[in-house]
N, C-alpha and C positions, 0 to 999 in steps of 0.2 A: 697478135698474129700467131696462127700455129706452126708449132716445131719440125722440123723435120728430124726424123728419130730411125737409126737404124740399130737394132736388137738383137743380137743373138741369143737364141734358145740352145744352151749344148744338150738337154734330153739328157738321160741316164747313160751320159759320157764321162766319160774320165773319173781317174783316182783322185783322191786329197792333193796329193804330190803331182799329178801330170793336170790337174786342173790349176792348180798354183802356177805353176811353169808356163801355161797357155794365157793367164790372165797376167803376167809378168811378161812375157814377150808383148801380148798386145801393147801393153803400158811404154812398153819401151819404143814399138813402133810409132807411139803417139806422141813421144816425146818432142815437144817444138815444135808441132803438128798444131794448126785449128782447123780440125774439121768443119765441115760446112753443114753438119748437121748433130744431135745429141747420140753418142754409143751408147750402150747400153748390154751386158752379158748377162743372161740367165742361168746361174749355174744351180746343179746338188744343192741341196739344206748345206749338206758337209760341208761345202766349199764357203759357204757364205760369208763366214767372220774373218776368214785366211784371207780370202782375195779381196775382201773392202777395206782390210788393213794394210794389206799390201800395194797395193793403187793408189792413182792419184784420183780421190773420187769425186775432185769439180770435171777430170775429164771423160771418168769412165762412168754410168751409171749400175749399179750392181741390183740384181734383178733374183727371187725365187720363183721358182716353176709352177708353185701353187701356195695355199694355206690352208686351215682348217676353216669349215662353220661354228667354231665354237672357240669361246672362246680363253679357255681352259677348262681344266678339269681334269676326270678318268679316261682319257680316250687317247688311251696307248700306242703309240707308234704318230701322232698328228702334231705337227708344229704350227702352233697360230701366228697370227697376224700379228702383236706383239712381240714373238722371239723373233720372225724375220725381221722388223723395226729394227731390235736390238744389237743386232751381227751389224748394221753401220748398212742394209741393203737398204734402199730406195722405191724400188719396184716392185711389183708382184704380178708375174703374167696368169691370168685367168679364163678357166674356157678354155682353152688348149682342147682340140679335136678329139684328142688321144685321151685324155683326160672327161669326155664325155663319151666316146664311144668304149673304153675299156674300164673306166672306173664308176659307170653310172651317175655322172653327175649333171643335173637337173637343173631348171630355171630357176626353182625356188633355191636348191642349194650356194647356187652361183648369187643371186640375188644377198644372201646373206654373206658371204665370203667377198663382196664387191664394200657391202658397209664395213665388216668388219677389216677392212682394208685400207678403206679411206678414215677410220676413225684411229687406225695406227698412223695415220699419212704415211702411208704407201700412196703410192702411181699406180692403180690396173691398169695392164694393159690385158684386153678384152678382146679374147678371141670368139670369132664368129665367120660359120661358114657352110656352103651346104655340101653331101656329098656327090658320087656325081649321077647316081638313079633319080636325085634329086635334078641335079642340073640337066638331064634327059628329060626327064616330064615336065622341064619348065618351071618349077617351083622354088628355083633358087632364089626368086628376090623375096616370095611370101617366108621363105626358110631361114633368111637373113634378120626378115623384120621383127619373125618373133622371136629370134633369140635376141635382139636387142630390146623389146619393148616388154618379154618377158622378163626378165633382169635388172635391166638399167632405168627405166621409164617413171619407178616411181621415185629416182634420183630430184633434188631439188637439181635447177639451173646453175646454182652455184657448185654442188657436188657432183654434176653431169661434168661442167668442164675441166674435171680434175683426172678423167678418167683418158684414155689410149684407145683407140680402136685398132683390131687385128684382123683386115679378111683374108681366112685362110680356106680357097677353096679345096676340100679335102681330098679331091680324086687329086689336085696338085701335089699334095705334100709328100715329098720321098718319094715321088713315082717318075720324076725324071719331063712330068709333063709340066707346063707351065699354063695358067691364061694368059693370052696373049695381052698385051698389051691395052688394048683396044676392049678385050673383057672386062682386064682387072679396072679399067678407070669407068665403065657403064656401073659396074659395081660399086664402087668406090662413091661417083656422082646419086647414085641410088639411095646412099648409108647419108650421105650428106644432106637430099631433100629429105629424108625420114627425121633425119636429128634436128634440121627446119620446121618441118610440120609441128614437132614439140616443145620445142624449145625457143625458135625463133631462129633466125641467119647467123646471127652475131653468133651460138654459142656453136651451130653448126660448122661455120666460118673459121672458129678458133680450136674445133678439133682434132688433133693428128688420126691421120686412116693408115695405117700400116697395110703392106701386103705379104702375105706368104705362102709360100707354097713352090718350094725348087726356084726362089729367089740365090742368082748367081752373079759371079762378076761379069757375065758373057751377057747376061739380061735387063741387070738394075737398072743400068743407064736408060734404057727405053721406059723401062717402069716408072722409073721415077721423074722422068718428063713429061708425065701426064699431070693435069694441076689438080687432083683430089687423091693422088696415090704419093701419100707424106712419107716413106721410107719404107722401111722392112724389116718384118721378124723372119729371123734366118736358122735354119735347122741345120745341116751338114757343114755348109760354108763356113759357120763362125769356128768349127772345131782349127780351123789353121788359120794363122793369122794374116798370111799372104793374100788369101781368098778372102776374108772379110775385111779385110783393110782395102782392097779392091773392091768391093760392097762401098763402104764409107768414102773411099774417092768417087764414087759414083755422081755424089752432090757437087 
């Protein structure tokens, strides 16, 4: 059966010390706590090795914001998929909006950064989403499918199910709008028959669909009562622990 997974992305938040302090509070709010679903925080590279050694990491999962295509070498300023392995992180969020609309990053590049991911065993979690010129002309589910069948499709079945899904539709994210409810699961149900068509039920069945996009503690609850919408990457919310512990009580 698949996970329900709530994630926070903190984006290019916090210092060393005030990302340490935020992921040490979480820990403590989770203390004697069992959630009803897998945490998971994305922090800074910086932050990576401080806060999975500072955690309890069967209950928090420790997440980076990205990786490189390559997989070492001369390419200055890029941390691979092996040095996040190394920091003690778990996860690797992928395709992040922000990350293709501001950094250029391409099906084929995503494609390599998804192997090079699962061959550190990392977790992608795999963002995907349209924006909303897109969602106006109606093209958001063809918008959807080829960012998944460009990247992930020529996954084996067995490497397919190792992976996270993230719809994040992009006129959502930070803008204070949300899809309703009733959106994000038409979506969600859409990503689920596509991973059918390929793969067959079972692996579509056992895959987690995250949603994001101004996912809060006022909204989760509805969101996540729809039965193809498996939890949430959360952008603003995770930065205080109040608000995303209220996220994660949501399940």
């Amino acid at each position: 059966m698949r996970k329900n997974i709530v994630a926070g992305n903190w984006k290019m938040n916090k210092t060393l010390q005030e990302g340490l302090a935020l992921a040490e509070e979480l820990n403590g709010a989770l203390k004697g706590v069992t959630p009803n679903c897998d945490v998971v925080i994305g922090t800074p590279f910086i932050h990576l090795a401080s806060v999975a050694a500072a955690i309890d990491t069967n209950k928090i999962g420790v997440a980076a914001q990205n990786c490189a295509d390559k997989e070492s070498g001369a390419y200055t300023g890029e941390i691979s998929a092996s040095m996040v392995k190394s920091t003690g992180a778990n996860y690797v969020i992928l395709g992040h909006s922000e990350r293709r609309a501001y950094y250029g990053e391409t099906a084929e590049t995503l494609k390599t950064k998804v192997e090079l991911a699962l061959k550190n065993e990392l977790t992608p979690i795999f963002c995907i989403g349209e924006v909303l010129a897109e969602r106006e002309a109606e093209k958001h589910f063809d918008v959807v499918k080829s960012q998944i069948v460009d990247s992930l499709f020529e996954l084996s079945a067995e490497d397919f199910g190792k992976i996270v899904l993230a719809y994040e539709p992009v006129w959502a994210i930070g803008t204070g709008k949300t899809a309703s409810a009733a959106q994000a699961q038409e979506m969600h149900a859409f990503i689920r028959q596509t991973l059918a068509a390929q793969y067959g039920q079972e692996v579509a069945d056992n895959c987690s669909i995250l949603y994001g996009g101004s996912c809060n503690a006022g909204n989760a609850k509805e969101l996540f009562s729809n039965p193809d919408v498996d939890g949430g990457l959360i952008g603003g919310a995770s930065l205080k622990v109040a608000d995303f512990k209220a996220i994660i009580d949501a399940f």
